[in-house]
mmCIF file as Biopython writes it, N, C-alpha, C and O atoms, coordinates in Angstrom:
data_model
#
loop_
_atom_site.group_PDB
_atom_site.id
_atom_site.type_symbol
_atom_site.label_atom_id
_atom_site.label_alt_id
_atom_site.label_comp_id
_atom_site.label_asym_id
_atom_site.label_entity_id
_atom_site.label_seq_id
_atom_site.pdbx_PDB_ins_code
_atom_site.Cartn_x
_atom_site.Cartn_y
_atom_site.Cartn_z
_atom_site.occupancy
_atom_site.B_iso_or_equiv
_atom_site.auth_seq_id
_atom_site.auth_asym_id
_atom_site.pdbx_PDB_model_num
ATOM 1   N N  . UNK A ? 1  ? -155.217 -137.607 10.393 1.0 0.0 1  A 1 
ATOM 2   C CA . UNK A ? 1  ? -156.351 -136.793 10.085 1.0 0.0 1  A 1 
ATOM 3   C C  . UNK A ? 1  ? -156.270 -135.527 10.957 1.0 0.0 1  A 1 
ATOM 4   O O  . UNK A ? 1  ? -156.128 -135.708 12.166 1.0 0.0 1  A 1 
ATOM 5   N N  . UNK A ? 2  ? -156.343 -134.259 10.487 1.0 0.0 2  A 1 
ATOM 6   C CA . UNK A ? 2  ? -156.388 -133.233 11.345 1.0 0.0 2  A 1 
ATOM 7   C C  . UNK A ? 2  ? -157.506 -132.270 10.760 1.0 0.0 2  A 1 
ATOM 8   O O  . UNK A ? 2  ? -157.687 -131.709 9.680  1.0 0.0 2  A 1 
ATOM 9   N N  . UNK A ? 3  ? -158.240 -132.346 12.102 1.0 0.0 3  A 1 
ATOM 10  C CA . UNK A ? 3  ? -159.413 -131.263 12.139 1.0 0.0 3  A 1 
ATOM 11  C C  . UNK A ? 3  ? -159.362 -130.088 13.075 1.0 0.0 3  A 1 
ATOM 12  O O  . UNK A ? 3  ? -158.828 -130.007 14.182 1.0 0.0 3  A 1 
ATOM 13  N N  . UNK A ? 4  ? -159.978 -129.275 12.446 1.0 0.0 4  A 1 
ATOM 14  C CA . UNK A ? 4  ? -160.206 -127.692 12.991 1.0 0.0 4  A 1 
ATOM 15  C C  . UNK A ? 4  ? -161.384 -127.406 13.470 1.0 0.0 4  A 1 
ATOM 16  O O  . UNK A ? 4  ? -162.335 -127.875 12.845 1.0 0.0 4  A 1 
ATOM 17  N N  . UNK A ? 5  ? -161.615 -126.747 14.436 1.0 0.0 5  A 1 
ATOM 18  C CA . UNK A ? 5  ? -162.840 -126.511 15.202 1.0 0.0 5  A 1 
ATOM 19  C C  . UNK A ? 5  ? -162.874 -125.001 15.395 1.0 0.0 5  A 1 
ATOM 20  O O  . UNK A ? 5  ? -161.965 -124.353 14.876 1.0 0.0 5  A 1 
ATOM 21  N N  . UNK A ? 6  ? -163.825 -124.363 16.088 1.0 0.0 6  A 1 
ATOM 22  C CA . UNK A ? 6  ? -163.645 -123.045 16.309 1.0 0.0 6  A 1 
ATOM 23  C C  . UNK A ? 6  ? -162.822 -122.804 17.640 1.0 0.0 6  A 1 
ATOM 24  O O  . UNK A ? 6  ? -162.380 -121.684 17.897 1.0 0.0 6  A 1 
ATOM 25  N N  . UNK A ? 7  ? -162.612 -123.986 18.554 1.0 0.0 7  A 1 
ATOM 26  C CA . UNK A ? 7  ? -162.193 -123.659 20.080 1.0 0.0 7  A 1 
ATOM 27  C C  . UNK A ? 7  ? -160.946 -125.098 19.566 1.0 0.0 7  A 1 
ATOM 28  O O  . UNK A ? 7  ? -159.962 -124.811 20.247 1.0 0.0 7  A 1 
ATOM 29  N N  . UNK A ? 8  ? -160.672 -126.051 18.966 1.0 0.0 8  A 1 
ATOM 30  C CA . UNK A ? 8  ? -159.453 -126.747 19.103 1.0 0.0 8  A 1 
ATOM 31  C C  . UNK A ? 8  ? -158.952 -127.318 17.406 1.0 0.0 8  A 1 
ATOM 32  O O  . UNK A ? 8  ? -159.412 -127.256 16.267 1.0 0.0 8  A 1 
ATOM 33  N N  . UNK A ? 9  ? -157.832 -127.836 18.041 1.0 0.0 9  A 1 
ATOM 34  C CA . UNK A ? 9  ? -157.571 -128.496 16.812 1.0 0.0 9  A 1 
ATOM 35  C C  . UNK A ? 9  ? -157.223 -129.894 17.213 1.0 0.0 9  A 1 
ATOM 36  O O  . UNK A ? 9  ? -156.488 -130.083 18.182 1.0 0.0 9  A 1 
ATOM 37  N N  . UNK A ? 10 ? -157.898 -131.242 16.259 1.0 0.0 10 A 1 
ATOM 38  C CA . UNK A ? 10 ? -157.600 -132.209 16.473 1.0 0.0 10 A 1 
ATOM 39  C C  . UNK A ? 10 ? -156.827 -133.023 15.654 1.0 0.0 10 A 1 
ATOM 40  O O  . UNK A ? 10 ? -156.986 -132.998 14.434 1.0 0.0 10 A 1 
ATOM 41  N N  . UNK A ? 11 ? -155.891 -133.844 16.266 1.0 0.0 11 A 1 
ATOM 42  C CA . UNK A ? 11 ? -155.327 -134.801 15.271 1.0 0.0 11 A 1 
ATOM 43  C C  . UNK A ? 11 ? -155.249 -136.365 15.756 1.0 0.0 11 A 1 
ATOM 44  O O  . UNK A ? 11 ? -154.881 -136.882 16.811 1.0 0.0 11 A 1 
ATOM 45  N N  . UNK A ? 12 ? -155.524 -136.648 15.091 1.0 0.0 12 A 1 
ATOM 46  C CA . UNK A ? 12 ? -156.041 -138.242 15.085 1.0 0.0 12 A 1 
ATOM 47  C C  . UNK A ? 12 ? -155.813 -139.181 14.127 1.0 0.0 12 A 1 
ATOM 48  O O  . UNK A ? 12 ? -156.004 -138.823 12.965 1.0 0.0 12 A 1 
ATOM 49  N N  . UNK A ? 13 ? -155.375 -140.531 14.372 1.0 0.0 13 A 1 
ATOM 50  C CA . UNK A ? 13 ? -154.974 -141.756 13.237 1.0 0.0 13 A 1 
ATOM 51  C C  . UNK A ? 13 ? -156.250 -142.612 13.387 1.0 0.0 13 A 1 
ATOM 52  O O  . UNK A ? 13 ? -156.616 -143.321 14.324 1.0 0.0 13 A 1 
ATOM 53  N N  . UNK A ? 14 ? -156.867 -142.321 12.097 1.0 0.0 14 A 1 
ATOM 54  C CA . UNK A ? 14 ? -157.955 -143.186 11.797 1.0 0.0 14 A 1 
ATOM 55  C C  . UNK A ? 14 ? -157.353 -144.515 11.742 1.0 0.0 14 A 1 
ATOM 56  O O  . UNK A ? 14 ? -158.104 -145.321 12.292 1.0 0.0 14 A 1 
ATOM 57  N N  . UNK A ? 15 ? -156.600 -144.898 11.423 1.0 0.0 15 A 1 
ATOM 58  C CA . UNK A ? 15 ? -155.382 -146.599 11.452 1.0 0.0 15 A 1 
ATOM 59  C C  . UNK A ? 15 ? -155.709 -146.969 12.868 1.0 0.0 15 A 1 
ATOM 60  O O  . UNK A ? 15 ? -155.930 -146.327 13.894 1.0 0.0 15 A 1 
ATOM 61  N N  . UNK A ? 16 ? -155.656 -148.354 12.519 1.0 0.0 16 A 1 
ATOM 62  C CA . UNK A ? 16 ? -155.652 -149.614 13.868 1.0 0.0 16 A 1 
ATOM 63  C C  . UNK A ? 16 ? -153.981 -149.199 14.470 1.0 0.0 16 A 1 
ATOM 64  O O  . UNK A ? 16 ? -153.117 -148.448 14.018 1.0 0.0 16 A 1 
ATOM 65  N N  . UNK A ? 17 ? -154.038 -150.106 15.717 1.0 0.0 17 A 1 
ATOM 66  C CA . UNK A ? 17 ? -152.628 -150.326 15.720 1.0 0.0 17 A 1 
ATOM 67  C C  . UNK A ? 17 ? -151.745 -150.723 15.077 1.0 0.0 17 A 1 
ATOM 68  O O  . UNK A ? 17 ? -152.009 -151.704 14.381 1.0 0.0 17 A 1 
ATOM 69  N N  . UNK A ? 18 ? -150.619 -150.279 15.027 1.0 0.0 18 A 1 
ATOM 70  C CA . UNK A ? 18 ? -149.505 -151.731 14.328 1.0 0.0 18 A 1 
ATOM 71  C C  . UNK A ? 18 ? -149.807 -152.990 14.648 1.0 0.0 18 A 1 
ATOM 72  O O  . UNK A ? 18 ? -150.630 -152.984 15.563 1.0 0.0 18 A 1 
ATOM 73  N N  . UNK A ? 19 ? -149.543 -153.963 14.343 1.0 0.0 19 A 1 
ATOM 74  C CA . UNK A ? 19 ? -149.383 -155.001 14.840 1.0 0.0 19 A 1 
ATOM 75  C C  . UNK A ? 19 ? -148.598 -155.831 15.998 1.0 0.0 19 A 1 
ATOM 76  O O  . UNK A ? 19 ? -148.981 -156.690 16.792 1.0 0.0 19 A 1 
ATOM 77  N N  . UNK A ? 20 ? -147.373 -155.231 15.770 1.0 0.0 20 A 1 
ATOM 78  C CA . UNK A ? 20 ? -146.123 -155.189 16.856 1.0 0.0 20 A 1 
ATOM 79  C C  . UNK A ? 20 ? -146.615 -154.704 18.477 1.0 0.0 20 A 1 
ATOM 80  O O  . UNK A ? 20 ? -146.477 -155.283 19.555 1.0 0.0 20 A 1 
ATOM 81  N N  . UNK A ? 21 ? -147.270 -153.324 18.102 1.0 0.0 21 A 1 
ATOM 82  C CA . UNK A ? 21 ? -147.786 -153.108 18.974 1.0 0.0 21 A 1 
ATOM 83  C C  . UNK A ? 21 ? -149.031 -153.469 19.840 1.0 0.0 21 A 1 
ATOM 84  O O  . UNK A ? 21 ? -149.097 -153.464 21.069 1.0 0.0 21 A 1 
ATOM 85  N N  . UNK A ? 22 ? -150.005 -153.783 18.937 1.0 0.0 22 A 1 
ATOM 86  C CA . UNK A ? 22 ? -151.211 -154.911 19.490 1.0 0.0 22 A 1 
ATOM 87  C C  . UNK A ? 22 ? -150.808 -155.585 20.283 1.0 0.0 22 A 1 
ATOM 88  O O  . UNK A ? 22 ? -151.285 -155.572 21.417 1.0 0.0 22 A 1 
ATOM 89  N N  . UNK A ? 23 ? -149.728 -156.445 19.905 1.0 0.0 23 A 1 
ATOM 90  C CA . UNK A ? 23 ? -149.566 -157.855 20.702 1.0 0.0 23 A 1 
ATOM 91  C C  . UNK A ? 23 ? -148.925 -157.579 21.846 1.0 0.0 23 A 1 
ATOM 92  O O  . UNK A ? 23 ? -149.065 -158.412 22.742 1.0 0.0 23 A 1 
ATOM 93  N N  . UNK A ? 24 ? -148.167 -156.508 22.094 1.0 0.0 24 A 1 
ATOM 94  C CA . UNK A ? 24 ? -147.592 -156.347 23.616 1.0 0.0 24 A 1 
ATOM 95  C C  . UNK A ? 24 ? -148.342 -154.759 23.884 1.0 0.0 24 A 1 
ATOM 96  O O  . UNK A ? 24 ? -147.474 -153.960 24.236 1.0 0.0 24 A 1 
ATOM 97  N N  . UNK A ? 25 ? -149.591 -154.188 23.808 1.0 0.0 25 A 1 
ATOM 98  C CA . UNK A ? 25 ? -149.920 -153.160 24.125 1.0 0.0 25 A 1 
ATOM 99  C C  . UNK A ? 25 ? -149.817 -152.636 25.388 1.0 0.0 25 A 1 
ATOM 100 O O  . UNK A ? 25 ? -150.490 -153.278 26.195 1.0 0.0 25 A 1 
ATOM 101 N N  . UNK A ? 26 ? -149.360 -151.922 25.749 1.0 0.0 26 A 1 
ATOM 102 C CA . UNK A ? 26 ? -149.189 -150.767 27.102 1.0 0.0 26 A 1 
ATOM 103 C C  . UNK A ? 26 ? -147.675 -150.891 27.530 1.0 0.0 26 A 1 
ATOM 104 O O  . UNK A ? 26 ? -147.200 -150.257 28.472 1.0 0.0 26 A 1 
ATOM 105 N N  . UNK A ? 27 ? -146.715 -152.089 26.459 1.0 0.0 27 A 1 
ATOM 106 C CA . UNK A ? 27 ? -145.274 -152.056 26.860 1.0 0.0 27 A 1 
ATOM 107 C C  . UNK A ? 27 ? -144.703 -151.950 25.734 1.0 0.0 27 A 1 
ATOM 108 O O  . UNK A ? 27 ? -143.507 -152.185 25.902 1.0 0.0 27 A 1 
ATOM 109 N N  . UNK A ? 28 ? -144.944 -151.702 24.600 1.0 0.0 28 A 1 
ATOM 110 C CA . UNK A ? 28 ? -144.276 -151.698 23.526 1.0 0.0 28 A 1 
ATOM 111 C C  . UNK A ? 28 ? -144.930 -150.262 22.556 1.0 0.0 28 A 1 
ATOM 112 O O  . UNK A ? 28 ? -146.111 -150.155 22.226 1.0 0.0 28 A 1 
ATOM 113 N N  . UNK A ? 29 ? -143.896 -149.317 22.252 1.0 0.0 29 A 1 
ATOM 114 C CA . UNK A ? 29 ? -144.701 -148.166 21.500 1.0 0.0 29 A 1 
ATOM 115 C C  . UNK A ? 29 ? -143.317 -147.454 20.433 1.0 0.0 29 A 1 
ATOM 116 O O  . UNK A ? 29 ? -142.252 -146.960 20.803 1.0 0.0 29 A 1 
ATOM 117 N N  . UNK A ? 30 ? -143.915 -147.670 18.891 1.0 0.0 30 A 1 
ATOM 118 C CA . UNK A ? 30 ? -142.963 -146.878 18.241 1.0 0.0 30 A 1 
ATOM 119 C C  . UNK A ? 30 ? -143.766 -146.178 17.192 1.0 0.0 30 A 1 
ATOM 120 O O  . UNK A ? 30 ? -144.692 -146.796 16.666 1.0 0.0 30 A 1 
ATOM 121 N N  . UNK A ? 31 ? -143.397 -144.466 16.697 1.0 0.0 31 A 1 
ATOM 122 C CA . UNK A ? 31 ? -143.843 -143.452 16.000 1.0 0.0 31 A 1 
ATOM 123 C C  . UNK A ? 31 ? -144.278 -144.192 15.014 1.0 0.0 31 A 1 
ATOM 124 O O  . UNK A ? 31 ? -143.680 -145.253 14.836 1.0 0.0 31 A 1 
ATOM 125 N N  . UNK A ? 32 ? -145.418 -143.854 14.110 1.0 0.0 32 A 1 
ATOM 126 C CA . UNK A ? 32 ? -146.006 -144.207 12.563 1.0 0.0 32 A 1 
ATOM 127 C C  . UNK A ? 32 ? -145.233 -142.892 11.979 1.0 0.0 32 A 1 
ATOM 128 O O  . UNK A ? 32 ? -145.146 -142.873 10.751 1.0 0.0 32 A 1 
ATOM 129 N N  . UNK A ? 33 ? -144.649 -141.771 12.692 1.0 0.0 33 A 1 
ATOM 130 C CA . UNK A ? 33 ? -144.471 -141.024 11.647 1.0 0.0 33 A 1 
ATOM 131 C C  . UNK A ? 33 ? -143.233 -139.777 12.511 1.0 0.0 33 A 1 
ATOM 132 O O  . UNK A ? 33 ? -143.299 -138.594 12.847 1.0 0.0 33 A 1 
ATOM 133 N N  . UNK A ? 34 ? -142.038 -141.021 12.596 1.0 0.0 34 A 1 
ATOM 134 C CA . UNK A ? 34 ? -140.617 -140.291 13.544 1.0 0.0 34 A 1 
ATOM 135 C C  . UNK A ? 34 ? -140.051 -138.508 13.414 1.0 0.0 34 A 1 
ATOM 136 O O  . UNK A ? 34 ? -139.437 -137.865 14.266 1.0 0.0 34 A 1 
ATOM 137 N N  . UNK A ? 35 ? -140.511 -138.067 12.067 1.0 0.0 35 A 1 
ATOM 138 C CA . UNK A ? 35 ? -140.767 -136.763 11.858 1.0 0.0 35 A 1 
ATOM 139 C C  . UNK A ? 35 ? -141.873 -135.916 12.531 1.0 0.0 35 A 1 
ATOM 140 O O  . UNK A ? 35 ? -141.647 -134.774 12.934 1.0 0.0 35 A 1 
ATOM 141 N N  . UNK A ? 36 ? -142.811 -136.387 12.612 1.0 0.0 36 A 1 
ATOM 142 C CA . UNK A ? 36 ? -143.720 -135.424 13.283 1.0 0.0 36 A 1 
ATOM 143 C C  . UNK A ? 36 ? -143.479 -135.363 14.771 1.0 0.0 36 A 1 
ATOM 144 O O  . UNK A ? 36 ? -143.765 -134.416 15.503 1.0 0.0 36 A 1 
ATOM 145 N N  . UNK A ? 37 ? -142.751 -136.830 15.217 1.0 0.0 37 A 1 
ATOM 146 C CA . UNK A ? 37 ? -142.464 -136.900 16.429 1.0 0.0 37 A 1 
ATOM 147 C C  . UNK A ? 37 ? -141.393 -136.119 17.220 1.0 0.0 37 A 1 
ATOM 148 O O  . UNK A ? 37 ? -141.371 -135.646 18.356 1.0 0.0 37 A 1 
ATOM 149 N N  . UNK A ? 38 ? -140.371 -136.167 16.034 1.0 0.0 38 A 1 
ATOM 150 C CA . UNK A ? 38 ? -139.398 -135.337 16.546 1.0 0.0 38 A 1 
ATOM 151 C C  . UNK A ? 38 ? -139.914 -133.878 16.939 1.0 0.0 38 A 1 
ATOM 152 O O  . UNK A ? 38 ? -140.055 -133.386 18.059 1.0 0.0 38 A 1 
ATOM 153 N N  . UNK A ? 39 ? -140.210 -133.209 15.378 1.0 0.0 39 A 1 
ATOM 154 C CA . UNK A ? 39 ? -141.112 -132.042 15.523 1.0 0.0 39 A 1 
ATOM 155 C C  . UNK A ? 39 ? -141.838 -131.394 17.303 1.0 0.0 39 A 1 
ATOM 156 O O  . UNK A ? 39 ? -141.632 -130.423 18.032 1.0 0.0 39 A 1 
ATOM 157 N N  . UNK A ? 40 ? -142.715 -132.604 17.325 1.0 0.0 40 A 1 
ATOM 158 C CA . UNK A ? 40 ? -143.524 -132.503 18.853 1.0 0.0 40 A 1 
ATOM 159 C C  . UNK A ? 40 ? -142.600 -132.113 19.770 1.0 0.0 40 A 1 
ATOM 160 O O  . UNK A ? 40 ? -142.793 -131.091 20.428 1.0 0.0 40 A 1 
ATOM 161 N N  . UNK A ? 41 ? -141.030 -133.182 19.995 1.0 0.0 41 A 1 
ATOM 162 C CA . UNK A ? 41 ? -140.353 -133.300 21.006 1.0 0.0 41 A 1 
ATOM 163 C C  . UNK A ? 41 ? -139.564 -131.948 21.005 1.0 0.0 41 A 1 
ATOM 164 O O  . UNK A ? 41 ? -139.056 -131.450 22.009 1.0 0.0 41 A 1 
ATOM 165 N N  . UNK A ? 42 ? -139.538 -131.530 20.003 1.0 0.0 42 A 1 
ATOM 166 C CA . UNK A ? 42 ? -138.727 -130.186 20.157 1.0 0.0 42 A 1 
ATOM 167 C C  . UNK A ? 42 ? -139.412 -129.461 20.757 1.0 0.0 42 A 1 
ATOM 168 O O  . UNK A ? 42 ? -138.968 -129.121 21.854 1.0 0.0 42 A 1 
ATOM 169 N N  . UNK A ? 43 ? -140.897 -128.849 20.295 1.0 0.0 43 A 1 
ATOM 170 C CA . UNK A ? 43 ? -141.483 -128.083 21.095 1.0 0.0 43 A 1 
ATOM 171 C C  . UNK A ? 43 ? -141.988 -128.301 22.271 1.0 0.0 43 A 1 
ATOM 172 O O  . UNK A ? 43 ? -142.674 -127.543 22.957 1.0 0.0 43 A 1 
ATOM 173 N N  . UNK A ? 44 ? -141.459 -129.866 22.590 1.0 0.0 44 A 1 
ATOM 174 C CA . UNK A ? 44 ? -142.303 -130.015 23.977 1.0 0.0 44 A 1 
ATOM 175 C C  . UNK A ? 44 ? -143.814 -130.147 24.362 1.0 0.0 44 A 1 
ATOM 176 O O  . UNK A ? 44 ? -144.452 -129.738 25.333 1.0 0.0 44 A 1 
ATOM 177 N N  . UNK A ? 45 ? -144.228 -131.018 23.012 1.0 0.0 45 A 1 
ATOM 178 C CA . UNK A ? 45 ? -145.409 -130.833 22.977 1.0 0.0 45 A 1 
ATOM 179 C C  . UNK A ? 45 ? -145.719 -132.824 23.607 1.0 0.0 45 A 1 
ATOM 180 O O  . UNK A ? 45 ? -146.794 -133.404 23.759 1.0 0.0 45 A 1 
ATOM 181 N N  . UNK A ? 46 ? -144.629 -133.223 23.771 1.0 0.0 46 A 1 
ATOM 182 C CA . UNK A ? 46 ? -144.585 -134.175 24.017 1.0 0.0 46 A 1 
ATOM 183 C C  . UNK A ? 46 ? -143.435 -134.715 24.956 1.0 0.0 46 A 1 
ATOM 184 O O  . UNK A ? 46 ? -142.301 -134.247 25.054 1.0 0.0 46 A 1 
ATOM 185 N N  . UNK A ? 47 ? -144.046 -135.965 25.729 1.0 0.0 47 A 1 
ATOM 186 C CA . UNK A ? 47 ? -143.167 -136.438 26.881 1.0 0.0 47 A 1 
ATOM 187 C C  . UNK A ? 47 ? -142.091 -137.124 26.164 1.0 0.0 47 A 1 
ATOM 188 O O  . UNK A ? 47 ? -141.123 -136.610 25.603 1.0 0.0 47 A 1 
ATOM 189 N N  . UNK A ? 48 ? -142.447 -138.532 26.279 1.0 0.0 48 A 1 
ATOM 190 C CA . UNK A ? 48 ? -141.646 -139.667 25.739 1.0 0.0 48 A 1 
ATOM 191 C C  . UNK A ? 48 ? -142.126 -140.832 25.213 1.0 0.0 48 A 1 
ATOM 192 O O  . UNK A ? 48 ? -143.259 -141.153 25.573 1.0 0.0 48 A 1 
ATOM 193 N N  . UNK A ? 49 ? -141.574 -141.514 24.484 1.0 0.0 49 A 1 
ATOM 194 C CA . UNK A ? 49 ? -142.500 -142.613 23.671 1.0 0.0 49 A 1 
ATOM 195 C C  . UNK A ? 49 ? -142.609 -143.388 24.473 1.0 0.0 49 A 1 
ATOM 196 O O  . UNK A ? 49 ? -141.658 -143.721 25.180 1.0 0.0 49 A 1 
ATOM 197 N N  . UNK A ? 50 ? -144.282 -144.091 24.628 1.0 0.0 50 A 1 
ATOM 198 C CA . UNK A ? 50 ? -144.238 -145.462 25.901 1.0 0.0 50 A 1 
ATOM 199 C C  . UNK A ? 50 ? -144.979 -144.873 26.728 1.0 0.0 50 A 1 
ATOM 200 O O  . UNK A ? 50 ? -146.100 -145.317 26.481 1.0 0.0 50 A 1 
ATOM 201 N N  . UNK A ? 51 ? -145.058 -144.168 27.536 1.0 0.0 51 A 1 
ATOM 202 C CA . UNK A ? 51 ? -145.345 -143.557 28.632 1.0 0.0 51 A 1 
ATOM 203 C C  . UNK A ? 51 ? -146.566 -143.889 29.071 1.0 0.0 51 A 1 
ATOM 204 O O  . UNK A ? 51 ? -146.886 -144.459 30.115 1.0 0.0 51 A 1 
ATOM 205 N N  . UNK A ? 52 ? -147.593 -143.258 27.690 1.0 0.0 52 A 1 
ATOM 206 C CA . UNK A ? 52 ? -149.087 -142.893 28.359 1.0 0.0 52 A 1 
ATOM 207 C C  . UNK A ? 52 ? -149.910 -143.857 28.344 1.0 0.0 52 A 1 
ATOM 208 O O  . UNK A ? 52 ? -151.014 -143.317 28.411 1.0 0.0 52 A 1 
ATOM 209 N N  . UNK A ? 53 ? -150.030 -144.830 28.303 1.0 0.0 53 A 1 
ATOM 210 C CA . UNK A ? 53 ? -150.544 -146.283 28.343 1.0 0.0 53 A 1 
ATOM 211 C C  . UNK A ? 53 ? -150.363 -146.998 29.705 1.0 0.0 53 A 1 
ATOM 212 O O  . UNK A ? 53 ? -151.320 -147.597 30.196 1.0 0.0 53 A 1 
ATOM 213 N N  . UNK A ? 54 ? -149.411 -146.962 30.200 1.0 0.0 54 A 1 
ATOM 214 C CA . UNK A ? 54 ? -148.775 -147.132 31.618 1.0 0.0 54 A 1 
ATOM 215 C C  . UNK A ? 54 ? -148.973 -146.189 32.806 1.0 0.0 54 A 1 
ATOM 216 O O  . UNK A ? 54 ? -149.180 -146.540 33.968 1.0 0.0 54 A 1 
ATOM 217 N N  . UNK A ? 55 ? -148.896 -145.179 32.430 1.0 0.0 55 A 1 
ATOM 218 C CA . UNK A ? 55 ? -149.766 -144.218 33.354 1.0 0.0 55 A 1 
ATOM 219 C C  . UNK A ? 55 ? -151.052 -143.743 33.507 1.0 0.0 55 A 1 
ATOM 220 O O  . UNK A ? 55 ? -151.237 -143.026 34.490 1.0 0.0 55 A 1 
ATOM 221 N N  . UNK A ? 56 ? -151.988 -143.968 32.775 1.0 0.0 56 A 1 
ATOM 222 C CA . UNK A ? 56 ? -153.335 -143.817 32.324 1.0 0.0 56 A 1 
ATOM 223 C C  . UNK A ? 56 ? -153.559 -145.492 33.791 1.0 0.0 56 A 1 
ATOM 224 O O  . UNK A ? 56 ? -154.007 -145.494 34.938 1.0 0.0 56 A 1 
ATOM 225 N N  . UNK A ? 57 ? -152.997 -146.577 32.936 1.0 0.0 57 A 1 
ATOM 226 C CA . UNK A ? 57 ? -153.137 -147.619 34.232 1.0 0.0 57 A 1 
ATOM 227 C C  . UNK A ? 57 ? -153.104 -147.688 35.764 1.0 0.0 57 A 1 
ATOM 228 O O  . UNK A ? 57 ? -153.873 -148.105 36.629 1.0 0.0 57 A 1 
ATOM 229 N N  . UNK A ? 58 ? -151.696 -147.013 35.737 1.0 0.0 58 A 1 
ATOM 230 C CA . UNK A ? 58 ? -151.516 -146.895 37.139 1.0 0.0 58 A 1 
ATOM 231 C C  . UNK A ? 58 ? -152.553 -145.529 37.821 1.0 0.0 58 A 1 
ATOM 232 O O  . UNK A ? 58 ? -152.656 -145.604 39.045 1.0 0.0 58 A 1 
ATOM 233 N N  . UNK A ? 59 ? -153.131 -144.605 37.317 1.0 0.0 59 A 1 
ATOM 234 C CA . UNK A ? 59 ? -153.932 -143.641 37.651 1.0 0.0 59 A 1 
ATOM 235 C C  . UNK A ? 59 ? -155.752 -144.316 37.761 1.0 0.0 59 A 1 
ATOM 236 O O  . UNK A ? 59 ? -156.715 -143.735 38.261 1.0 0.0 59 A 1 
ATOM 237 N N  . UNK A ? 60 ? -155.723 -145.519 37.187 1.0 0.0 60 A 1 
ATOM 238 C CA . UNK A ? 60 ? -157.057 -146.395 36.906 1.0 0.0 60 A 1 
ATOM 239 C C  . UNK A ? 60 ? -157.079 -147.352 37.914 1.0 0.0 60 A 1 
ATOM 240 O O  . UNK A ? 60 ? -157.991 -148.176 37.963 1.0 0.0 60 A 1 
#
């Protein structure tokens, strides 16, 4: 889902988790959509898959 605002733009998956991922959450993470991902990684709009679940923790 991507929305427009006057100051941002948001994008967001109205979808639950995978399933795969439910069951081991904060150690297990793969793209719903490996194209957009790549996309991101080129521009650097993104770290690495996995990451932010594990660090959000250790910062908590």
């Amino acid at each position: 889902m991507v929305q427009l605002y006057d100051d941002r733009l948001e994008i967001s998956n109205p979808g639950g988790l995978l399933p795969y991922v439910a069951a081991d959450f904060g150690h297990r993470s793969r793209s719903r959509n490996p194209l957009i991902f790549r996309m991101f990684t080129r521009l650097h709009l993104v770290e690495s898959v996995g990451t932010g679940i594990p660090r959000i923790a250790r910062i908590l």
